[in-house]
FIFI-86926 format. One record per residue (C-alpha): residue number from 1; residue in three letters; y, z, x. Coordinates in Angstrom, 2 decimals, always signed. Example, Ala and Ser with C-alpha at 12.3 -4.5 7.8 and 13.67 -1.06 7.14 Angstrom:
// FIFI-86926
REC;1;Ala;-4.50;+7.80;+12.30
REC;2;Ser;-1.06;+7.14;+13.67
//
This chain:
// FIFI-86926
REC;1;Unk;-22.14;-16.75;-3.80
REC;2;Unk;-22.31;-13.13;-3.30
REC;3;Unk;-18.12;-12.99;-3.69
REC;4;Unk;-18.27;-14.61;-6.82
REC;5;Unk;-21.13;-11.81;-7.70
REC;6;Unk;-18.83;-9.60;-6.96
REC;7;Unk;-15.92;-10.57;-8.96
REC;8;Unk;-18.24;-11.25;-11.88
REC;9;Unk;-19.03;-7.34;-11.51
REC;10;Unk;-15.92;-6.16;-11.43
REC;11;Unk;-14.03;-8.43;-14.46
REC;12;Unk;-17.25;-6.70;-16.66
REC;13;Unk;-16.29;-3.21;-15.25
REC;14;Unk;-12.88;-3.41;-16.01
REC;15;Unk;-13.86;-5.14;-20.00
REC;16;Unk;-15.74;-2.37;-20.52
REC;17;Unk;-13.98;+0.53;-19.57
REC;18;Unk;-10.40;-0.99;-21.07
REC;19;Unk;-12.22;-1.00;-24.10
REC;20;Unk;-13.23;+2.68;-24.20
REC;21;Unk;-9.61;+3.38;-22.50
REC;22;Unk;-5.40;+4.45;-18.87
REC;23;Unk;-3.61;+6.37;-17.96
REC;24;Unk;-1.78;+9.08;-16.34
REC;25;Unk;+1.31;+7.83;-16.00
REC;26;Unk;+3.83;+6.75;-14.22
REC;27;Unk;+5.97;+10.02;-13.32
REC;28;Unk;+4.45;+11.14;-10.75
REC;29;Unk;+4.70;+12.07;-6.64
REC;30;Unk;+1.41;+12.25;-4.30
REC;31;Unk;+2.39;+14.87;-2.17
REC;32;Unk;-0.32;+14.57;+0.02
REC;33;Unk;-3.11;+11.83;-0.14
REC;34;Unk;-5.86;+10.13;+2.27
REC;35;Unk;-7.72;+7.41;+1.81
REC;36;Unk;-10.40;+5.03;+3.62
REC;37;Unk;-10.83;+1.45;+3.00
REC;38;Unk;-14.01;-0.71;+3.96
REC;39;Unk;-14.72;-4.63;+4.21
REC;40;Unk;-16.51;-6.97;+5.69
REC;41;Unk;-15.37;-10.63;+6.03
REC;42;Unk;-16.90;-13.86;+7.16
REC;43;Unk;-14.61;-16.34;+9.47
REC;44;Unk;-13.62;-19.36;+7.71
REC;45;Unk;-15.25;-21.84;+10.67
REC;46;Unk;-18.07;-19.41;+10.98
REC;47;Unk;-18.54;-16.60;+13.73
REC;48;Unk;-19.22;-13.17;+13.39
REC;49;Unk;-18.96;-11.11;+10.33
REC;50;Unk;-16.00;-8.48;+10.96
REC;51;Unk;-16.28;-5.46;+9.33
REC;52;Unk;-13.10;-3.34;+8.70
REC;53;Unk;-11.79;+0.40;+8.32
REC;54;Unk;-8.52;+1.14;+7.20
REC;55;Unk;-7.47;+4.47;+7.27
REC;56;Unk;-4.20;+6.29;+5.55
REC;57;Unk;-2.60;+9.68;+5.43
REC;58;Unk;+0.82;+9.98;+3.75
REC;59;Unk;+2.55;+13.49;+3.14
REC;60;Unk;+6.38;+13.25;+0.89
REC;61;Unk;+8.64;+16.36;+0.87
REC;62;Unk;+11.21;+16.21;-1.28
REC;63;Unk;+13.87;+19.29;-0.87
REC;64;Unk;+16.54;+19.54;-3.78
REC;65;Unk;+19.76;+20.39;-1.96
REC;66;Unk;+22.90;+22.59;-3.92
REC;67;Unk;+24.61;+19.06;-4.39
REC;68;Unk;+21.61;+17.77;-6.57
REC;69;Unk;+21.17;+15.40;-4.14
REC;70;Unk;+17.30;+15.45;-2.81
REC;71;Unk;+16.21;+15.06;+0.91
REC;72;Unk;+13.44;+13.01;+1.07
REC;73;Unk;+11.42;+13.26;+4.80
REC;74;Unk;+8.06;+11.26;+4.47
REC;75;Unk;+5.54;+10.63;+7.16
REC;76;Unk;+2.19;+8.10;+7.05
REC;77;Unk;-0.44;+7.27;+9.81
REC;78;Unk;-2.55;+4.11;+9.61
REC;79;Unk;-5.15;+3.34;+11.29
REC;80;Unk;-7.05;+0.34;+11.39
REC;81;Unk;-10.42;-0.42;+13.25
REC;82;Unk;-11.87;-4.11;+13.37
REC;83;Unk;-15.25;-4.79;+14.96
REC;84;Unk;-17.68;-7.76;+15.17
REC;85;Unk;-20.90;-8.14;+17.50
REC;86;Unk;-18.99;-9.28;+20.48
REC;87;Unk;-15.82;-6.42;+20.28
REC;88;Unk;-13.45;-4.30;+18.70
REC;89;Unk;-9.93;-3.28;+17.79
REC;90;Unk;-8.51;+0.06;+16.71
REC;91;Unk;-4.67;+0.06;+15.89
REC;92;Unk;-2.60;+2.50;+14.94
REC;93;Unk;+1.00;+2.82;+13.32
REC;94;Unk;+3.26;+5.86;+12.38
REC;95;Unk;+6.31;+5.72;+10.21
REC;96;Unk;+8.76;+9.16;+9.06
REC;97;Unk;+10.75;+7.65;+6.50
REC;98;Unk;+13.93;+10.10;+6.08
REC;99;Unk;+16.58;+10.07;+3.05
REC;100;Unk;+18.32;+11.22;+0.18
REC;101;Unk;+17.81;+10.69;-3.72
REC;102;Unk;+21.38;+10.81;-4.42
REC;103;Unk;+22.73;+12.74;-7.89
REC;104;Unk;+24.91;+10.14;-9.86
REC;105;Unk;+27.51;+11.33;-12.31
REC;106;Unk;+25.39;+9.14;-14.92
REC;107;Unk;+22.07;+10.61;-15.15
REC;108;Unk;+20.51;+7.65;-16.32
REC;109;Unk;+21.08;+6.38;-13.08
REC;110;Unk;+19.10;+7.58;-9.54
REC;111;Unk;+19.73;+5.77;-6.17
REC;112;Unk;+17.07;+6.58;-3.34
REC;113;Unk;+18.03;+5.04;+0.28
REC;114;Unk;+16.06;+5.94;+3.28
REC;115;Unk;+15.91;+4.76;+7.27
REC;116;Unk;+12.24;+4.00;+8.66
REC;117;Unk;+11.59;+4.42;+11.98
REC;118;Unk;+8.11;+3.29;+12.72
REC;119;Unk;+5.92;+2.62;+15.77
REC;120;Unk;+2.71;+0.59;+15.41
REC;121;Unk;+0.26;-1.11;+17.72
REC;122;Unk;-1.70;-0.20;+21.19
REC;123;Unk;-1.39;+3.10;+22.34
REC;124;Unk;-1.34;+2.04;+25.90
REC;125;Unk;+2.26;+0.86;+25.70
REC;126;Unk;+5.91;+2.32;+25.56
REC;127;Unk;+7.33;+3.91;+22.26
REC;128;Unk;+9.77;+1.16;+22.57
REC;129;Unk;+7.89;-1.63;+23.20
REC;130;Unk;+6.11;-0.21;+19.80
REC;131;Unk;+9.01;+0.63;+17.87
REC;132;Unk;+10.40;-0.94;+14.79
REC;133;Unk;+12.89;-0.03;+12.16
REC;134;Unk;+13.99;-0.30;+8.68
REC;135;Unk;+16.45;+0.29;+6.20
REC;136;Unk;+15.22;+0.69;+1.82
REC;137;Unk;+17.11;+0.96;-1.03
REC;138;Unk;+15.73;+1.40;-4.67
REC;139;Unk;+18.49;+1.97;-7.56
REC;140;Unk;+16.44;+3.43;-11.11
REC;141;Unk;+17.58;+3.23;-14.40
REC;142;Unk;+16.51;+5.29;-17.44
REC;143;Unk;+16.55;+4.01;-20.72
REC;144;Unk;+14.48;+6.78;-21.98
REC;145;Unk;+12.01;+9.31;-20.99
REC;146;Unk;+8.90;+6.77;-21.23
REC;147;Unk;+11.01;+3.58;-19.58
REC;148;Unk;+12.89;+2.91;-16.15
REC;149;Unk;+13.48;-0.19;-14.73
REC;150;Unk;+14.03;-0.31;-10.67
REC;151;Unk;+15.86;-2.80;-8.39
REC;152;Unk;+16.06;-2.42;-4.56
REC;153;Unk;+15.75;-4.30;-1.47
REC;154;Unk;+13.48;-2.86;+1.89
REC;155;Unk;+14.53;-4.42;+5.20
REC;156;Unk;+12.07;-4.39;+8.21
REC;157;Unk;+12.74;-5.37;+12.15
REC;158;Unk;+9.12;-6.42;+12.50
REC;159;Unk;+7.39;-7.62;+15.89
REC;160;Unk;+7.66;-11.69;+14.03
REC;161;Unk;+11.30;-10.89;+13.03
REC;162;Unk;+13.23;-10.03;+10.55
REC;163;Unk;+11.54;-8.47;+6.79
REC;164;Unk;+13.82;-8.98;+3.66
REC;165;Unk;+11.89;-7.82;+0.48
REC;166;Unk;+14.22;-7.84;-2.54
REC;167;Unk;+12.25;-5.21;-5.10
REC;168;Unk;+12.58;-5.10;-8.91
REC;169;Unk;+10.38;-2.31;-10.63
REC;170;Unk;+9.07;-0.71;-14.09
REC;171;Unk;+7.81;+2.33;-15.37
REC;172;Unk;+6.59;+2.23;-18.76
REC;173;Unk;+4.73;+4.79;-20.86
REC;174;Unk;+3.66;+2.50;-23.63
REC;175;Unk;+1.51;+5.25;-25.34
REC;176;Unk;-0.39;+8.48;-25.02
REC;177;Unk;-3.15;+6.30;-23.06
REC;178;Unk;-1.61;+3.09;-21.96
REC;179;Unk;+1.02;+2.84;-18.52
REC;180;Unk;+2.18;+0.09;-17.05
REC;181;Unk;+4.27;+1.31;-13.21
REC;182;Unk;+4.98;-0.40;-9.99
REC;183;Unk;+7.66;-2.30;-7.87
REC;184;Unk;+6.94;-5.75;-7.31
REC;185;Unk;+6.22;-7.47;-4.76
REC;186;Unk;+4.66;-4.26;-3.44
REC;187;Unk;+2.68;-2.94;-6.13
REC;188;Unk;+2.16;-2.89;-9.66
REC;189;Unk;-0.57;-1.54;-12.22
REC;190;Unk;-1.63;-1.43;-15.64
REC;191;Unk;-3.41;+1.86;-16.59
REC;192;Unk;-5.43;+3.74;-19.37
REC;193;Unk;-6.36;+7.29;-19.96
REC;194;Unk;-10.13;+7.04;-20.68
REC;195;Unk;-9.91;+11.01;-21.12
REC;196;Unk;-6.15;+12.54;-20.82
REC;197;Unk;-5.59;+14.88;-18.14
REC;198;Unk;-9.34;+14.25;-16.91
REC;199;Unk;-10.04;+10.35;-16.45
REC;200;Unk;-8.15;+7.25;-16.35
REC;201;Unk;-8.79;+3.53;-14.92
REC;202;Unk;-6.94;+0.35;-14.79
REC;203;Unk;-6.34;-3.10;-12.53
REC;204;Unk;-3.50;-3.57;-9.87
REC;205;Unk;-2.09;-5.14;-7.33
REC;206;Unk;-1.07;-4.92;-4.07
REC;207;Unk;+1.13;-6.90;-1.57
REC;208;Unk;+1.71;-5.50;+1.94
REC;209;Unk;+3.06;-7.64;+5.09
REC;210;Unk;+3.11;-5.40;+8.50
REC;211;Unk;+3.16;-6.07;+12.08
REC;212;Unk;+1.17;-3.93;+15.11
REC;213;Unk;+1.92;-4.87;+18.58
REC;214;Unk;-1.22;-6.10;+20.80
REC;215;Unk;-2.40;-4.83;+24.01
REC;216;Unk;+0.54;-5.97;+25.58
REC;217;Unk;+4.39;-6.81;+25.00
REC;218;Unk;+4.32;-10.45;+24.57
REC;219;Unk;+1.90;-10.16;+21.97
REC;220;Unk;+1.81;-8.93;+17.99
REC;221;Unk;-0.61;-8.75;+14.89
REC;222;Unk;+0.71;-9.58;+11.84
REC;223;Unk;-1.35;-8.87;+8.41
REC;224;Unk;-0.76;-10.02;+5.08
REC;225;Unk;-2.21;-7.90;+2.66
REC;226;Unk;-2.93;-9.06;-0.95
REC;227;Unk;-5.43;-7.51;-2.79
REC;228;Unk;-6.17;-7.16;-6.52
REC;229;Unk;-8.02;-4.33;-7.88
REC;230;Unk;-10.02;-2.48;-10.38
REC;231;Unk;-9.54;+1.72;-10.12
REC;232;Unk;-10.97;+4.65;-11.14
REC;233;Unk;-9.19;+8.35;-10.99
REC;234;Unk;-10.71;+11.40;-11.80
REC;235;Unk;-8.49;+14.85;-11.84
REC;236;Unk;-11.11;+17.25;-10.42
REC;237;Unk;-8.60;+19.74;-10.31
REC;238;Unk;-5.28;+20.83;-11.71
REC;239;Unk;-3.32;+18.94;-9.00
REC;240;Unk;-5.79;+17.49;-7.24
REC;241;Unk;-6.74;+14.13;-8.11
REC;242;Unk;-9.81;+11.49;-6.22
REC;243;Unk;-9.93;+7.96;-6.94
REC;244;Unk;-12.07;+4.90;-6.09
REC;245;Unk;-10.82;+1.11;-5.91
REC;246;Unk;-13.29;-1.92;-6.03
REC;247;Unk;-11.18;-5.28;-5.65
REC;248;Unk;-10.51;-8.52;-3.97
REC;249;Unk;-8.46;-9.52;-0.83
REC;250;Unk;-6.70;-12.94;-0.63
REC;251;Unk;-4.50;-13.07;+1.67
REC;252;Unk;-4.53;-13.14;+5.39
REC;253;Unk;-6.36;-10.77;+7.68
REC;254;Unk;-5.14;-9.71;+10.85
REC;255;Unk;-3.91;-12.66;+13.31
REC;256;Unk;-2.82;-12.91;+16.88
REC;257;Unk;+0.77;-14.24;+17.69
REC;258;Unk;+2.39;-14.93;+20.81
REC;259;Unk;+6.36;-13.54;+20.74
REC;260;Unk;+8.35;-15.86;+18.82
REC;261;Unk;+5.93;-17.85;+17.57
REC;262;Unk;+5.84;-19.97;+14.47
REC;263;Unk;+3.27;-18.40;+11.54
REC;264;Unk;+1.37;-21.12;+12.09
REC;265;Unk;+0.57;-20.59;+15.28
REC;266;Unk;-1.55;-17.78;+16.08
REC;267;Unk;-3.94;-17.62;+18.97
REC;268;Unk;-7.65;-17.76;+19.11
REC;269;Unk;-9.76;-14.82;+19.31
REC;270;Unk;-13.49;-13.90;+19.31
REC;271;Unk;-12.10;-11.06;+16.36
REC;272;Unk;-9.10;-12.12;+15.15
REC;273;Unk;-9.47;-15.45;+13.02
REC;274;Unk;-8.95;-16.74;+9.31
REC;275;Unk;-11.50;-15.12;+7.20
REC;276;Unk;-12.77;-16.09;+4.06
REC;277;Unk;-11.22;-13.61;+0.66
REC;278;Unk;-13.78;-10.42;+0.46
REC;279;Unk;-14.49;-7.78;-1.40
REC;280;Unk;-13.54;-4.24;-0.15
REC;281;Unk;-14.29;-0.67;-1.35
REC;282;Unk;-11.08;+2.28;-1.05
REC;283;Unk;-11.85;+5.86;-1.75
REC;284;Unk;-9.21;+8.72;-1.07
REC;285;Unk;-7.91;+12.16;-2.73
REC;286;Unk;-3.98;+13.14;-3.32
REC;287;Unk;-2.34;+16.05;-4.60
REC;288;Unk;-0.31;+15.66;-7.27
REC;289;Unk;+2.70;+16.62;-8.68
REC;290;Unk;+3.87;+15.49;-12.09
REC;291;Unk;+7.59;+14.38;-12.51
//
């Protein structure tokens, strides 16, 4: 009852500022950004309510070398604490994604690849019992200044195996105030400037499927991330941009696997269980840099 409040609240929200208004475009780079993201959840055979705090901070430097290639070195730290009235969970996961943005003799064309190294999961074990890695490649086309399609494919050796997540993208300044940007099945949005260079709001969506490895070896944590989502940026400063995000998560929250287990068959836990879709709250700044 109270999620489909909540939903109800949300569909009006983003009715009512559409009509008044997205967006600021596709073309650009957070250099730096945080964020925070809040829930709470209710197991789908009852138990505890879990409440949930996912933290991010991402930093991108780009260096343009004499070639007109561009080295890309990336970092992001997630962490992501789980409690209930019984016990708790804190995970944590680094990646340093490091590549080049290569020049083509075309210059409608741009083809980014990168290597991922990544460790995620208890901090109580090795780096390698942690450590994953992965390989992405995204290949843009421009067919003008307002629209670029994208194709690409991001490969990930995660703690359940293998990752293979073919990408195909679009950038799309419609208008003055409407923007529609993304890579699916990662992300995509639909924005509007409510007040260029000052205010803009849209929906989205977001698909993310990670692994974190348990207290010990033998085990993992796989999430599958789905959320859908109304959002609301506000440039407070030239560069400097903060945002809030009300939306919807459907798909599945954090599970316990044994190694080599089927996805069916994750293991009981007093904190780890199928929850119910909730809502959840994400607030965060970046500094921005226009393309």
């Amino acid at each position: 009852m109270q999620n489909a409040w909540i939903l109800r609240i949300l569909l009006l929200l983003t009715i009512t500022v559409g009509c008044y208004s997205a967006s600021l475009g596709q073309y650009f780079i957070d250099v730096l950004s945080a964020n925070a993201q809040v829930h709470r959840s209710t197991p789908n055979e009852g138990g505890f309510e879990q409440t949930g705090v996912n933290t991010w901070t991402n930093l991108f430097v780009p260096v343009v070398r004499p070639s007109g290639n561009t080295l890309i070195v990336r970092a992001s730290a997630e962490q992501l604490t789980l409690t209930n009235e019984s016990t708790s969970l804190r995970l944590r996961s680094l990646t340093l994604p490091l590549g080049v943005q290569w020049k083509s003799k075309n210059p409608k064309w741009r083809h980014t690849t990168l290597i991922i190294p990544k460790i995620a999961g208890a901090s109580n074990l090795t780096l390698n019992d942690r450590g994953q890695l992965g390989l992405y490649w995204l290949s843009q086309y421009s067919f003008s200044d307002s629209l670029r399609v994208k194709v690409g494919l991001y490969i990930n050796r995660e703690f359940f195996g293998n990752l293979y997540v073919p990408m195909l993208g679009l950038d799309w300044k419609v208008n003055s105030r409407w923007n529609l940007y993304g890579t699916l099945p990662n992300s995509f949005r639909c924005a509007y400037s409510i007040r260029p260079g000052v205010l803009n709001t849209g929906v989205g969506f977001k698909s993310m499927v990670r692994s974190f490895r348990a207290s010990n070896a033998q085990e993992y944590i796989r999430y599958n991330e789905i959320q859908v989502k109304y959002f609301l940026e506000w440039i407070i400063a030239k560069k400097w941009v903060a945002f809030c995000e009300m939306g919807y998560f459907m798909g599945k929250a954090p599970l316990l696997y044994q190694n080599n287990a089927a996805k069916s068959d994750f293991q009981n836990s007093d904190l780890l269980k199928v929850m119910r879709p909730f809502p959840l709250l994400n607030i965060g700044a970046a500094w921005r840099v226009f393309q």
